[in-house]
N, C-alpha and C positions, 0 to 999 in steps of 0.2 A: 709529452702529454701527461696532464699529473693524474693518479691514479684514483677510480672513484670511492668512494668512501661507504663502505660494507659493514653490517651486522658485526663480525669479525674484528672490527677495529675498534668496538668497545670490548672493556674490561666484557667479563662471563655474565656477572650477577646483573650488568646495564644492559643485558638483550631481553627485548620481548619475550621469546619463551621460557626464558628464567623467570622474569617478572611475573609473567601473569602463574605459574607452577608458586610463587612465593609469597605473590600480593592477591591475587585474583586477579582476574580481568578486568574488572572494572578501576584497577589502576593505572590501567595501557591508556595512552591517548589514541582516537581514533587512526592516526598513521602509524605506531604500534599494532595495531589489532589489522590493519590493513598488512603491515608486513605479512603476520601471519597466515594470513589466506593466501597471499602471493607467494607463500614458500619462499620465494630465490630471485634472483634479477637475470640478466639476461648478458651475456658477452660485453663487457665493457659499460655494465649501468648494472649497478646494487640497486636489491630493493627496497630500500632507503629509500634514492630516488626515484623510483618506481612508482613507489607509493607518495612520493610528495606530488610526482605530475596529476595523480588521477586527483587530488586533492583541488592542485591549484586548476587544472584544467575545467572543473566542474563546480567549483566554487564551494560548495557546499556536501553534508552527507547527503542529506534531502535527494540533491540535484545527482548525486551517484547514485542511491537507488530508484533515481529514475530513468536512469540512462540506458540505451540499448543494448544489444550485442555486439552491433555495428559499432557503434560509437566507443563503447569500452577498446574492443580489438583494432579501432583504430590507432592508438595511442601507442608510442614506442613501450615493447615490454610487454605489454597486456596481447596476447594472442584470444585467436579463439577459449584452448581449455582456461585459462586463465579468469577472459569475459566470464565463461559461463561458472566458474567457481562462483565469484561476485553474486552474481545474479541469484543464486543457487542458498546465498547465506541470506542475501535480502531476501528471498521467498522464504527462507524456513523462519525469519523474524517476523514478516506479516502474519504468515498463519497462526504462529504462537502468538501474538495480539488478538487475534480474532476468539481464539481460544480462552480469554479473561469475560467471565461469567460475573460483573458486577452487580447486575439488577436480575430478577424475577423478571419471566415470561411476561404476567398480567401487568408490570410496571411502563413497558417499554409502548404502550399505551401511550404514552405521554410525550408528547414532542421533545421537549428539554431534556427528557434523560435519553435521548436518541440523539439527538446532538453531542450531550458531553459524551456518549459512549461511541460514535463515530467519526469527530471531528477532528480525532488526532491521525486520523488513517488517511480523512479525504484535504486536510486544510492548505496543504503546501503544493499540492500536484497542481500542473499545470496544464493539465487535459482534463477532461468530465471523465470521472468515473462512476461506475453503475453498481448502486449495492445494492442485494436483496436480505433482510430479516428475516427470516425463518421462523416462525410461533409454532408452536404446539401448545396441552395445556401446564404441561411440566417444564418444558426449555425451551432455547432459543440457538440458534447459529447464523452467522454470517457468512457471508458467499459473493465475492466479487463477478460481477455479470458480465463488464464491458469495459472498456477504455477507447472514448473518441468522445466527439461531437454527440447528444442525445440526438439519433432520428431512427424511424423505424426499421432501419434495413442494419441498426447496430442492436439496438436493443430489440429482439424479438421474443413474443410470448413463450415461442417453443425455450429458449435459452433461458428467460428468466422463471420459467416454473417449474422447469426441471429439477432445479435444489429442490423446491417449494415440496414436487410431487415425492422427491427420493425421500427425504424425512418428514413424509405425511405429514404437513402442516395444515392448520386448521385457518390461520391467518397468516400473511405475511407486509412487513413497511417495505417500501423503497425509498433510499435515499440516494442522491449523485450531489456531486458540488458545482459549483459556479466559480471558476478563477478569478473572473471579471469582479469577483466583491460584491457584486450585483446580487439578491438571493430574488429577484420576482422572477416568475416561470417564462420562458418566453413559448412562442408557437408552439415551438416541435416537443417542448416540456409534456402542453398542456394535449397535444393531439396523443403520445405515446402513452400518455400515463390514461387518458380515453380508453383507448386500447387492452393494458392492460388489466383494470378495472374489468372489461368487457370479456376478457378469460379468464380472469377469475371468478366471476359468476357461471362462468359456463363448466368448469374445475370446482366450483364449489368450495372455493380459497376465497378467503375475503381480505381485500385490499383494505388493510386498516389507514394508513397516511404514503403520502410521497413528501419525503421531505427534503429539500435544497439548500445546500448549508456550505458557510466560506468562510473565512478565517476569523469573520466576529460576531457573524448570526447567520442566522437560519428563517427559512420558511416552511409552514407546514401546508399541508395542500387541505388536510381535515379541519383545522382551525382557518382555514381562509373557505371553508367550504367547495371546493373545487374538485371533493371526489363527487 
């Protein structure tokens, strides 16, 4: 059996964590910077190849961080702690996303800069996911709500104004995307977003847009007059 091929069998200066200590990180190729989270391989597979399976197994970055726990630990190599490592670096890079303050509070008014300010978070996923905007009359923050299908036993009032209520918001947008390419609202769109509208006057938050956006446009629910 010929033997696998290891971190160790490049010269010093050609390993990952020399490179990224020499170059930065951002001269790692993503299966570089993958070694690095996976530390080591496993009895007879370097993480080399470790890291090339989750690559070719899942096609894409996109498609790894959207993968589960299940699914990561299912793959030779990848255990539990391993999965949960993964998961662990894709969460601390969404958050640090959410955390880039492009526009003004009073801007975000505005469908189009709600769009280019969240379409790089929801454009690739392959499930509806549920965002709330958080307004005040100084900032703004974002707060994922949900991931499934929009209908009201996912999206519920108590879960989506909870953010709303912790950072005393004065107004808040929702945004989810549409995989389908499709941006017009369908049924359970237009009955949930009812809904919310309907606790937010009762909270005293005012529902400024729902907006549904997919990988080349969007729709606003206030410019189609629907709130």
């Amino acid at each position: 059996m010929s033997k696998s091929f290891t971190i160790h069998d490049l010269p010093k200066e050609e390993r990952p964590r020399e490179r990224l200590v020499k170059f930065g990180e951002q001269a790692l190729s993503v299966q570089e910077l993958l070694q690095l989270i996976l530390g080591r391989g496993i009895a007879g597979e370097s993480v080399v190849v470790t890291a090339q399976k989750l690559l070719s197994q899942f096609g894409s970055l996109q498609k790894l961080s959207e993968a589960s726990i299940e699914e990561l630990s299912s793959i030779k190599g990848i255990g539990l702690a391993k999965a949960a490592q993964i998961k662990a670096v894709f969460e601390i890079g969404r958050r640090l996303s959410t955390q880039i303050l492009p526009y003004k509070s009073k801007e975000l008014t505005d469908p189009e800069k709600v769009y280019r300010l969240i379409k790089s978070k929801l454009k690739d996923y392959h499930k509806e996911h549920f965002y709330i905007i958080v307004l005040n009359s100084r900032n703004w923050s974002v707060a994922e709500v949900s991931v499934g299908s929009l209908n009201a036993s996912i999206v519920h009032p108590r879960e989506v104004f909870a953010e709303a209520i912790k950072n005393k918001a004065a107004s808040v947008i929702f945004v989810h995307n549409h995989p389908s390419g499709d941006p017009e609202p369908s049924e359970g769109d237009l009955v949930v977003t009812k809904r919310l509208v309907e606790a937010g006057k009762i909270l005293e938050i005012e529902v400024v847009d729902h907006i549904i956006i997919t990988n080349t446009n969007f729709l606003s629910f206030k410019e189609r007059k629907l709130l």
